[in-house]
C-alpha positions as a Markdown table, in Angstrom:
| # | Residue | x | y | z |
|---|---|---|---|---|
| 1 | Unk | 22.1 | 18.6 | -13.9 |
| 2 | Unk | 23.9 | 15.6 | -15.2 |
| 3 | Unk | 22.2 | 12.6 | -16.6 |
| 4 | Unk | 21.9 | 10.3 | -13.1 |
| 5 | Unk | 22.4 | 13.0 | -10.9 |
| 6 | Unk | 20.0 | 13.5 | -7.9 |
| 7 | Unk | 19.0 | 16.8 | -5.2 |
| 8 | Unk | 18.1 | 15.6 | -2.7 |
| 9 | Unk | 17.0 | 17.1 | 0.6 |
| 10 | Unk | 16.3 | 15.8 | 4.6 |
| 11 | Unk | 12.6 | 15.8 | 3.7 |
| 12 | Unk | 10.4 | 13.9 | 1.4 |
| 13 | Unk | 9.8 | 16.5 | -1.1 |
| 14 | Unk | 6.1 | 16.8 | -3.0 |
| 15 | Unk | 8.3 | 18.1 | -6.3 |
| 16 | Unk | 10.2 | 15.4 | -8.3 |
| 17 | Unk | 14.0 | 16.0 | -8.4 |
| 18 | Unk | 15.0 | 13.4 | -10.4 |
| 19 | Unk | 16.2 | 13.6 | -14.2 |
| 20 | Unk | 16.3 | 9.4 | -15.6 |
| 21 | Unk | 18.6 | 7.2 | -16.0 |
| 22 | Unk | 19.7 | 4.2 | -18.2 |
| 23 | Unk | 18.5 | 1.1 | -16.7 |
| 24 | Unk | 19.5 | -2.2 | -16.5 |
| 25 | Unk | 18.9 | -5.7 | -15.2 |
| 26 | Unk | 19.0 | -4.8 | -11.1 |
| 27 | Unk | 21.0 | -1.6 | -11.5 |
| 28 | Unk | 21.0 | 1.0 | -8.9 |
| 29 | Unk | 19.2 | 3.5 | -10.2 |
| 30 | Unk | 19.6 | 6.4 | -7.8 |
| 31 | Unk | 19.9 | 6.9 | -4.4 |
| 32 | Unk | 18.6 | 9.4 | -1.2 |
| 33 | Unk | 20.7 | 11.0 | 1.5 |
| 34 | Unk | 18.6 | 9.1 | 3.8 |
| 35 | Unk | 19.6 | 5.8 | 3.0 |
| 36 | Unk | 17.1 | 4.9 | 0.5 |
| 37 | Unk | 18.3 | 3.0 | -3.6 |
| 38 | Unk | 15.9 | 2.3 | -6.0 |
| 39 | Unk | 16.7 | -0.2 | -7.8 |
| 40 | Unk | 15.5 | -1.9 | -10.8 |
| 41 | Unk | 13.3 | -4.9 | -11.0 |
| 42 | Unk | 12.9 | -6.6 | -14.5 |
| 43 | Unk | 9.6 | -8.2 | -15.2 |
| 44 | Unk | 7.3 | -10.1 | -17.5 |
| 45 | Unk | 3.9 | -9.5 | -16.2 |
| 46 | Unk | 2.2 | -6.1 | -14.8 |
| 47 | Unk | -0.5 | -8.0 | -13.0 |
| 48 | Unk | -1.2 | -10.6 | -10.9 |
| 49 | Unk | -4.0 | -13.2 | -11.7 |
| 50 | Unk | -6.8 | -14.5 | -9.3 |
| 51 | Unk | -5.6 | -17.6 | -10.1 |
| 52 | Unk | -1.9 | -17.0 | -9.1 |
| 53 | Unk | -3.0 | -15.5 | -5.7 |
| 54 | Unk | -6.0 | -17.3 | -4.8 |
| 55 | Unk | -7.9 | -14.0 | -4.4 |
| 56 | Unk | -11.1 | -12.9 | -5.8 |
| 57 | Unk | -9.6 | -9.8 | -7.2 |
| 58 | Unk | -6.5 | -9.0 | -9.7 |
| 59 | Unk | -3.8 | -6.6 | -8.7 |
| 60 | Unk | -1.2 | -4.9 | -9.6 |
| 61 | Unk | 2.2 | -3.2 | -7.5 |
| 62 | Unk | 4.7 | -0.7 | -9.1 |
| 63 | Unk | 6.7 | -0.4 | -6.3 |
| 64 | Unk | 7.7 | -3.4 | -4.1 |
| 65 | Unk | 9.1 | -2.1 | -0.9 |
| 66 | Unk | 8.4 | 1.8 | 0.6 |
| 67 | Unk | 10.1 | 4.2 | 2.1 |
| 68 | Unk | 7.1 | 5.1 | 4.8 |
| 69 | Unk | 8.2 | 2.6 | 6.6 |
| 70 | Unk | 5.2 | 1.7 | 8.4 |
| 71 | Unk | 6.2 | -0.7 | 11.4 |
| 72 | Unk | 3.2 | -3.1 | 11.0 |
| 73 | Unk | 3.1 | -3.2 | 7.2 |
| 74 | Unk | 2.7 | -7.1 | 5.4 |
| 75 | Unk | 4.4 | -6.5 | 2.5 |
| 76 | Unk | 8.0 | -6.7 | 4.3 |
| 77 | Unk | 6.8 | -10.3 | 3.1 |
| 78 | Unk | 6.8 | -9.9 | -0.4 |
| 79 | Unk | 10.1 | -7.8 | -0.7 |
| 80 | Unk | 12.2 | -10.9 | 0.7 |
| 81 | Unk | 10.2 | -13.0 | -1.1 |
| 82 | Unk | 11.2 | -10.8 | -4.5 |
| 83 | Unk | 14.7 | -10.7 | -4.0 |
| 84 | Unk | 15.0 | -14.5 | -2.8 |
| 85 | Unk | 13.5 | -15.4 | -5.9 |
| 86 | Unk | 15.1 | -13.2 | -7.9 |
| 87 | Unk | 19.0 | -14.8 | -6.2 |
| 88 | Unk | 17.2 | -18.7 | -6.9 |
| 89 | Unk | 16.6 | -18.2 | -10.5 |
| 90 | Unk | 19.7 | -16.2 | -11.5 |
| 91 | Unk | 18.3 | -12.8 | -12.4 |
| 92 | Unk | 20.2 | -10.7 | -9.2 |
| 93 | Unk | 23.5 | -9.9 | -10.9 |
| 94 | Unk | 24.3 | -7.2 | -8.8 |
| 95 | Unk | 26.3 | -8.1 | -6.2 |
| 96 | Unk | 25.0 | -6.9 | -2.7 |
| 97 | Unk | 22.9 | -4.4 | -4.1 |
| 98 | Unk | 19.8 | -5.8 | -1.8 |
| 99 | Unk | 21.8 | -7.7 | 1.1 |
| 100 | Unk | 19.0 | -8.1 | 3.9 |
| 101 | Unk | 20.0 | -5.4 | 7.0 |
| 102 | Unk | 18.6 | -5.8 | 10.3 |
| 103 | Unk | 17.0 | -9.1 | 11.3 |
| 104 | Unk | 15.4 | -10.6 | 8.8 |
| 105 | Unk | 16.0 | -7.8 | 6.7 |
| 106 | Unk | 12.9 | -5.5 | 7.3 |
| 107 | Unk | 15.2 | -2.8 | 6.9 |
| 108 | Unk | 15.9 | -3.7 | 3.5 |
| 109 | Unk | 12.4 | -3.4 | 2.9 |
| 110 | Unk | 12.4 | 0.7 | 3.7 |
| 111 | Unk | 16.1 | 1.7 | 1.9 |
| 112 | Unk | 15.8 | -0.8 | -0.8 |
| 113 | Unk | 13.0 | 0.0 | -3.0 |
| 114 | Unk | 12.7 | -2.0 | -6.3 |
| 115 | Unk | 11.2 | -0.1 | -9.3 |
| 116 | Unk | 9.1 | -1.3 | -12.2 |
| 117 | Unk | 10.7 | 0.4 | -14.4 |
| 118 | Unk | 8.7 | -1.4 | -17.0 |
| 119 | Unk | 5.5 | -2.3 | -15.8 |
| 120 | Unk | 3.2 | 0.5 | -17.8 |
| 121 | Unk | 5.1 | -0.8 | -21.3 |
| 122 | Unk | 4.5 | -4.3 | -20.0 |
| 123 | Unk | 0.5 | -3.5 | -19.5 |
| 124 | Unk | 0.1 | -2.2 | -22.1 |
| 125 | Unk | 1.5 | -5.1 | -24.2 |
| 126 | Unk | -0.3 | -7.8 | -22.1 |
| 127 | Unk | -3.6 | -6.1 | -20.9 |
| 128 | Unk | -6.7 | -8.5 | -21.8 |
| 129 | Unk | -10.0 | -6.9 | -20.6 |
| 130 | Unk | -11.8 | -9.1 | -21.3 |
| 131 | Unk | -9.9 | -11.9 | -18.9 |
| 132 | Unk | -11.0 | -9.6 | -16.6 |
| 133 | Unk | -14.5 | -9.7 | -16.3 |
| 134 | Unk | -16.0 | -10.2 | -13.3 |
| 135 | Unk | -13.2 | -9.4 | -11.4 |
| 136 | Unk | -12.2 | -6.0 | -9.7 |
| 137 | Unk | -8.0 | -4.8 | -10.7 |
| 138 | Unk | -6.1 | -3.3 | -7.3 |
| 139 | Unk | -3.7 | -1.2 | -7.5 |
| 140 | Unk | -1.6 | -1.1 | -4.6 |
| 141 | Unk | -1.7 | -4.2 | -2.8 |
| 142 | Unk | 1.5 | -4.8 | -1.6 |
| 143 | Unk | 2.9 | -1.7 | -1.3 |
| 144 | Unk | 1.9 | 2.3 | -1.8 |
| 145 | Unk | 1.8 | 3.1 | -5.3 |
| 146 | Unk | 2.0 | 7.5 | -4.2 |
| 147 | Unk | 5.3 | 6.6 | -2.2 |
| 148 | Unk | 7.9 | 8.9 | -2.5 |
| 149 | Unk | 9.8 | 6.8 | -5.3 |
| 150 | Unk | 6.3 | 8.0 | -7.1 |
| 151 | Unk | 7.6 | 12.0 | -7.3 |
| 152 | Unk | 10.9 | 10.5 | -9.6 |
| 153 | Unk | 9.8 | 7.4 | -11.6 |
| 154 | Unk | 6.0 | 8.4 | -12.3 |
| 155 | Unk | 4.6 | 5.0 | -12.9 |
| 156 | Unk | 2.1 | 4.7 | -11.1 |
| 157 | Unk | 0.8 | 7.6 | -13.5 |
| 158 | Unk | 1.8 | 5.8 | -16.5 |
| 159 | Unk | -0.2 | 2.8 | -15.8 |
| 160 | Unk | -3.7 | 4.6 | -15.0 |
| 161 | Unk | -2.8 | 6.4 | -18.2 |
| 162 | Unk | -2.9 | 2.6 | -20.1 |
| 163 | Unk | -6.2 | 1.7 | -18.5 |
| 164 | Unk | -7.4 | 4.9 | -20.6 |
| 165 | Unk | -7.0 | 3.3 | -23.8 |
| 166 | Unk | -9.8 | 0.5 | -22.7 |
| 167 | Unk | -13.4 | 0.4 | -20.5 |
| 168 | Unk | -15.7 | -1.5 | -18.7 |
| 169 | Unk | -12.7 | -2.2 | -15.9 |
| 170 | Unk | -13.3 | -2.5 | -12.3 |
| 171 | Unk | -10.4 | -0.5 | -10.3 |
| 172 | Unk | -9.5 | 0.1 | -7.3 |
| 173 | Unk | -6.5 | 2.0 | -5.8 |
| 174 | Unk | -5.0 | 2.0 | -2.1 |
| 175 | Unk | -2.5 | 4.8 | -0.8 |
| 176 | Unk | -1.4 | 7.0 | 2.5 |
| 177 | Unk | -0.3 | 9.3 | 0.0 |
| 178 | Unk | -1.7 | 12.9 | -1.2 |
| 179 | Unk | 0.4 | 13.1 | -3.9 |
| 180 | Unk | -2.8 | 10.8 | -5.3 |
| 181 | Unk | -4.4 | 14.2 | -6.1 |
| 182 | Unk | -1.6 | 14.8 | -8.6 |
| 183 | Unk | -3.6 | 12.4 | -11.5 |
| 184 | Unk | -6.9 | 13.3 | -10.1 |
| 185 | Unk | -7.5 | 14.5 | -13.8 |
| 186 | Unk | -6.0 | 10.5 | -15.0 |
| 187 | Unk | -8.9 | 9.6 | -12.2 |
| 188 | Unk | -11.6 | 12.0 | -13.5 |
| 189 | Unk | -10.7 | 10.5 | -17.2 |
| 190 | Unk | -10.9 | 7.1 | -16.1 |
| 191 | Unk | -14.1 | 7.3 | -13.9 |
| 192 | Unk | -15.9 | 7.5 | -17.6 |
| 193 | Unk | -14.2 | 4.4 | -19.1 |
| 194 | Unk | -14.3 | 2.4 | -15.9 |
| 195 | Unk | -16.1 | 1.7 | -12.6 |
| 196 | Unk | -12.6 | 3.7 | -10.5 |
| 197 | Unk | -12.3 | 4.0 | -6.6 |
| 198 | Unk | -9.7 | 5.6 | -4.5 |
| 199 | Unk | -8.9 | 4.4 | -0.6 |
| 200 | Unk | -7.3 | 6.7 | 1.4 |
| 201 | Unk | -5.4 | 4.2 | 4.1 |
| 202 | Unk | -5.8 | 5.5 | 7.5 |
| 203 | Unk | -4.8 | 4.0 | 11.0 |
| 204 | Unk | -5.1 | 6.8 | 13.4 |
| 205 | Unk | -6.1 | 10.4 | 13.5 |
| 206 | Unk | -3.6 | 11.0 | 16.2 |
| 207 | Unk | -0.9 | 12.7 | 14.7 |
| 208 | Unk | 1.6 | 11.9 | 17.3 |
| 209 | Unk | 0.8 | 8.0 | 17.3 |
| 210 | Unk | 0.4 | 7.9 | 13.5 |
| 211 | Unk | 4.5 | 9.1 | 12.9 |
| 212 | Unk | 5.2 | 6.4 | 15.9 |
| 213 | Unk | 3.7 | 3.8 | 13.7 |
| 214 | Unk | 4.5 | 5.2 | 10.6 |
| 215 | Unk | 8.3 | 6.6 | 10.3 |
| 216 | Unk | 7.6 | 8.5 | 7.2 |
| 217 | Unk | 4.6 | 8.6 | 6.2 |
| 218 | Unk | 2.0 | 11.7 | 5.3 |
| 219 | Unk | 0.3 | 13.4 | 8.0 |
| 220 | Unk | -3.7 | 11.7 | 8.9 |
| 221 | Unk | -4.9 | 14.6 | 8.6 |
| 222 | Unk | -3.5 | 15.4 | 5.2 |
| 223 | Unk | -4.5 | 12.4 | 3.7 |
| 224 | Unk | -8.1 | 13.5 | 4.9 |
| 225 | Unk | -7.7 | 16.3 | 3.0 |
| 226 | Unk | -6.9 | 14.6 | -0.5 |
| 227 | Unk | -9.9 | 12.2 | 0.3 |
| 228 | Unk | -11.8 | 15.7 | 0.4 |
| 229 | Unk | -9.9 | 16.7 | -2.7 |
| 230 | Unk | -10.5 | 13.7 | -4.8 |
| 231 | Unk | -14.3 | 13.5 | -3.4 |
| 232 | Unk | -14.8 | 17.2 | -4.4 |
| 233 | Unk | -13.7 | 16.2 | -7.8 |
| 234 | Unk | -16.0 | 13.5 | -8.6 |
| 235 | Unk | -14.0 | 10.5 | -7.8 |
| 236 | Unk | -16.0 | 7.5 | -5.5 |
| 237 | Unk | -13.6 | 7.2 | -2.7 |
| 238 | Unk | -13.4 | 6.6 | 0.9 |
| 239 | Unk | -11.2 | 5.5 | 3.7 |
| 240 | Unk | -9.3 | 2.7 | 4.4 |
| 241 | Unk | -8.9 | 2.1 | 8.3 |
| 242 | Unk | -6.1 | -0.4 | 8.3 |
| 243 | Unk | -4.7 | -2.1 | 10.3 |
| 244 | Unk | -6.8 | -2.0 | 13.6 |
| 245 | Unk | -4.1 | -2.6 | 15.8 |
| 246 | Unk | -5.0 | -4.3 | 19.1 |
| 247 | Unk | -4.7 | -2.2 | 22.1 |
| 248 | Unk | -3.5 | 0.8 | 20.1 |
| 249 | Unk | -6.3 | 1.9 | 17.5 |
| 250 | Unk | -9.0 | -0.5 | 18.7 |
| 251 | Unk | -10.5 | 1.6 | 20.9 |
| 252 | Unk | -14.3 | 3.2 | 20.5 |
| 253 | Unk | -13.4 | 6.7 | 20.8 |
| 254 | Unk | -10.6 | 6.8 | 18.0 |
| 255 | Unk | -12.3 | 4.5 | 15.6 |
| 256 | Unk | -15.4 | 6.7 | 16.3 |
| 257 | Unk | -13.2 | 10.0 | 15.5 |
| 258 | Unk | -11.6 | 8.7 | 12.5 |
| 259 | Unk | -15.4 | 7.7 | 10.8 |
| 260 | Unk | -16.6 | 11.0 | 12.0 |
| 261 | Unk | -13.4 | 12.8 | 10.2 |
| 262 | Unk | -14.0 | 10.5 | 7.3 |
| 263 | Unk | -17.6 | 11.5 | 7.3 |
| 264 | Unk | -16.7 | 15.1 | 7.1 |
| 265 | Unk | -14.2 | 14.2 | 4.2 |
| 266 | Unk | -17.0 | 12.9 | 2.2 |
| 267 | Unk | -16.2 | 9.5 | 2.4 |
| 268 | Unk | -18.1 | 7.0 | 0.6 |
| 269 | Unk | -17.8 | 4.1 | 2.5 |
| 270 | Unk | -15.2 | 3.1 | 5.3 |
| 271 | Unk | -13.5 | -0.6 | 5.3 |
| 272 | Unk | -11.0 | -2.0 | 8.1 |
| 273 | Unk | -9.1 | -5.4 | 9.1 |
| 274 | Unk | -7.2 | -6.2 | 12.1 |
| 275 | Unk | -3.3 | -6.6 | 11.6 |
| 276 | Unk | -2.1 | -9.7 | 10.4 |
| 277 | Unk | 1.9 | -10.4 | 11.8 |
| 278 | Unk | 3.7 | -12.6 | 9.4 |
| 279 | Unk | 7.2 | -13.7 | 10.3 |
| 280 | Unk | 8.7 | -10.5 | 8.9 |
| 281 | Unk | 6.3 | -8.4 | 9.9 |
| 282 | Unk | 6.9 | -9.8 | 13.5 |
| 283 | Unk | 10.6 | -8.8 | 13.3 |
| 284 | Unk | 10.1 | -5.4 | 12.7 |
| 285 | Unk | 6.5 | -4.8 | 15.1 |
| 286 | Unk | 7.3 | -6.6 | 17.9 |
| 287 | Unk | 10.8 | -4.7 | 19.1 |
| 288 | Unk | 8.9 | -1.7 | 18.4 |
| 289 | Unk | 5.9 | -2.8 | 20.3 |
| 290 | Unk | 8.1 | -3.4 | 23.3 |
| 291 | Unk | 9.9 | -0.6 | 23.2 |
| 292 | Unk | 7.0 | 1.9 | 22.7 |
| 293 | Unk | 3.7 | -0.2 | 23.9 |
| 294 | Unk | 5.8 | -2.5 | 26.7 |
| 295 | Unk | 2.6 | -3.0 | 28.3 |
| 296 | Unk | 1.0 | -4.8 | 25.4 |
| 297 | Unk | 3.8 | -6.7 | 24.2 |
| 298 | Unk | 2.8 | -10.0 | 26.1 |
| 299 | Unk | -0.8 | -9.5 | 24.6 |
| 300 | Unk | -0.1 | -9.4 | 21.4 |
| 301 | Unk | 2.3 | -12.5 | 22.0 |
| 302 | Unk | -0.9 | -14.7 | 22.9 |
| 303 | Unk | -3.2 | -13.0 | 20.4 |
| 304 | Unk | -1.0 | -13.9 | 18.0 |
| 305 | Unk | -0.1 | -17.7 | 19.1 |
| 306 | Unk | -1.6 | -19.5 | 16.5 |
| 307 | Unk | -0.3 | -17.7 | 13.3 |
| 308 | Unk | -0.5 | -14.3 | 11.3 |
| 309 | Unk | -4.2 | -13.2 | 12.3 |
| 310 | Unk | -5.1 | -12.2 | 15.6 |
| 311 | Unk | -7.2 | -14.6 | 17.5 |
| 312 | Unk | -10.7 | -15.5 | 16.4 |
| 313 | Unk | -12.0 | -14.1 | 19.5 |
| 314 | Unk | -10.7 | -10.5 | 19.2 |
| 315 | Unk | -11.0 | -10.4 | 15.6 |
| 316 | Unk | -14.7 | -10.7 | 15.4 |
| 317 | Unk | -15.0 | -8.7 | 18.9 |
| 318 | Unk | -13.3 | -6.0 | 16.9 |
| 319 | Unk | -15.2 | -6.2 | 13.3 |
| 320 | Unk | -18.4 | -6.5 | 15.4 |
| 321 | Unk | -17.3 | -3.0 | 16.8 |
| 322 | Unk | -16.2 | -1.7 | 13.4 |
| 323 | Unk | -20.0 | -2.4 | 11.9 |
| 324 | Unk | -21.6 | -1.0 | 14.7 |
| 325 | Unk | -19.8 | 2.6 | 14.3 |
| 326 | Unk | -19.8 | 2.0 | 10.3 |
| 327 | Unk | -24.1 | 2.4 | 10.8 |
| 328 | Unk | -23.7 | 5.0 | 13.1 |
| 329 | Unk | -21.8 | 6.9 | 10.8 |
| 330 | Unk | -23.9 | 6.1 | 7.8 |
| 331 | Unk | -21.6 | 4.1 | 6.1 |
| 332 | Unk | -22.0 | 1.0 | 4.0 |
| 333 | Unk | -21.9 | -2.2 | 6.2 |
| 334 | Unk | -22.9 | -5.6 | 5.2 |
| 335 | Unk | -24.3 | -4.0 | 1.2 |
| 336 | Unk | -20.4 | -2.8 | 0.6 |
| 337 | Unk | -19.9 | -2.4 | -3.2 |
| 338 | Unk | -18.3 | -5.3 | -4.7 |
| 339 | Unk | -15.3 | -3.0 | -5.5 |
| 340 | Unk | -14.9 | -2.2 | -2.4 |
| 341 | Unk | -14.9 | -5.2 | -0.7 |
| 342 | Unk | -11.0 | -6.3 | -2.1 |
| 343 | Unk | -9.6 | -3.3 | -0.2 |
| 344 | Unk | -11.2 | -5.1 | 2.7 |
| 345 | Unk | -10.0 | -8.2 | 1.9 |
| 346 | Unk | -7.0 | -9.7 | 4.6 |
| 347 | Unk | -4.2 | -10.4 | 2.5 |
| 348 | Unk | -3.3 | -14.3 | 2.2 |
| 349 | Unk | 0.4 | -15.8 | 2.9 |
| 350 | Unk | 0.7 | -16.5 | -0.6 |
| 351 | Unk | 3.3 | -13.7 | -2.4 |
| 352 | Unk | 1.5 | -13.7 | -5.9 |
| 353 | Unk | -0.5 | -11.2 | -4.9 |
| 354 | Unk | 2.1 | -9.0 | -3.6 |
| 355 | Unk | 4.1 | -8.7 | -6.9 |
């Protein structure tokens, strides 16, 4: 295979494929049958400061956009918010190469995925520990670090591989992934340097609704099984049941299977929110909410009136819900871990975070 060459099949493949190529500022750097370019996003910084967010937590994205496709997800949000950015300060020099498709340009978000290319050399430069005390690093906050861009670029891997050259860190990691299992040695390594947890993000244990909800991503049942995997293998981890979608996932019975499959899994602790509908967010849920959930459509229109979080009213109906199923299952409720509690945490409307 040629330098810049790509096979590339119908399916998201759990092998990488890929052999690199040069990179430049904003160059394409490969693309998928499917529709999908990654392209490359210069930075400065590999992490994103409480201060800058307004968060209680640091974090830190390799990946901004994701080829899951998840119709709810937030971080549609912080891809516009890259790229506009990115055209007001001069650094997008290539012409077109992420032009907004669809309205709003949540489809974008799913075929144009911009890489990191640098953001473990970056670290590694930049990393202060010590201006971390205190404060819990999350990996994965915007979007999945495991995505499939993961199986060609690998840096998601070459960051956990900087935090091994430190300790005392608080870190946390969020995926849908099982390709997670891949580094569980990096994990292993890292759970004697640092205090290291793993969430496993789950909606649904319906398989059927889960690939409605979420085009491409992994099966529920086999992320359950890397939870198991990484559990078996010493790593604190647990699930991440997010977001509780009103009308859809809210419900007793499945939020009672899911902590019982969790349970089984050897989770550690379970943590949930309900879903939060920014403007972009909006463009791509609610046209799929009315074509597949007509009947809720108008519901979610007044539970939603007043903004990106769902009504005060449902929200604590449904968290009241969520901690009375979390103590029947034997889970951690109001005692969570305090490096836990970030992965819990509703994400704000500033886009620091996400970056």
């Amino acid at each position: 295979m040629r330098v810049g060459e790509v096979r590339v099949t119908s399916q998201l493949s759990l092998i990488p494929e890929w052999v690199p190529v040069d990179t430049a500022l904003w160059t394409t750097l490969t693309e998928r049958e499917r529709g999908a370019t990654f392209v490359a996003l210069p930075i400065r910084s590999a992490l994103n400061s409480p201060a800058a967010t307004g968060m209680g937590f640091w974090s830190l994205n390799p990946y901004i956009g994701c080829e899951f496709g998840c119709t709810y997800c937030y971080a549609r949000r912080a891809h516009r918010y890259v790229v506009e950015r990115a055209r007001r300060t001069g650094r997008l020099d290539a012409r077109g190469v992420l032009e907004f498709r669809g309205p709003e340009g949540w489809e974008a978000f799913e075929r144009k995925i911009l890489i990191k290319h640098e953001i473990a050399d970056v670290l590694a430069r930049t990393l202060a520990p010590a201006k971390m005390a205190g404060h819990t690093l999350v990996i994965g906050t915007a979007t999945d670090p495991y995505q499939p861009a993961e199986q060609r670029f690998g840096l998601t891997r070459r960051v956990l591989e900087v935090f091994l050259r430190h300790r005392g860190l608080s870190i946390g990691l969020i995926t849908k992934s099982p390709l997670v299992t891949r580094d569980l040695p990096v994990f292993q390594q890292l759970s004697t340097r640092h205090d290291v947890s793993v969430s496993l993000s789950i909606a649904t244990l319906d398989a059927r609704l889960a690939r409605r909800l979420e085009l491409r991503s992994p099966a529920p049942r086999a992320r359950l099984r890397a939870l198991r995997a990484l559990v078996d293998g010493g790593i604190h981890a647990g699930v991440f049941i997010a977001p509780i979608l009103p009308g859809i996932t809210d419900r007793w019975a499945g939020l009672a299977a899911l902590m019982t499959a969790a349970k089984e899994a050897g989770a550690r602790y379970v943590v949930g929110s309900a879903l939060r509908l920014n403007p972009e967010t909006r463009h791509r849920f609610l046209p799929f909410l009315v074509r597949e959930f007509p009947e809720l459509a108008d519901r979610y229109r007044r539970c939603y009136d007043a903004g990106t979080s769902p009504r005060r009213s449902y929200a604590d109906a449904v968290m009241r819900r969520f901690r009375i199923l979390q103590q029947i299952h034997g889970f951690p409720v109001a005692d969570q871990r305090q490096r836990q509690r970030p992965m819990a945490a509703a994400p704000r409307e500033r886009q620091e975070m996400l970056l």
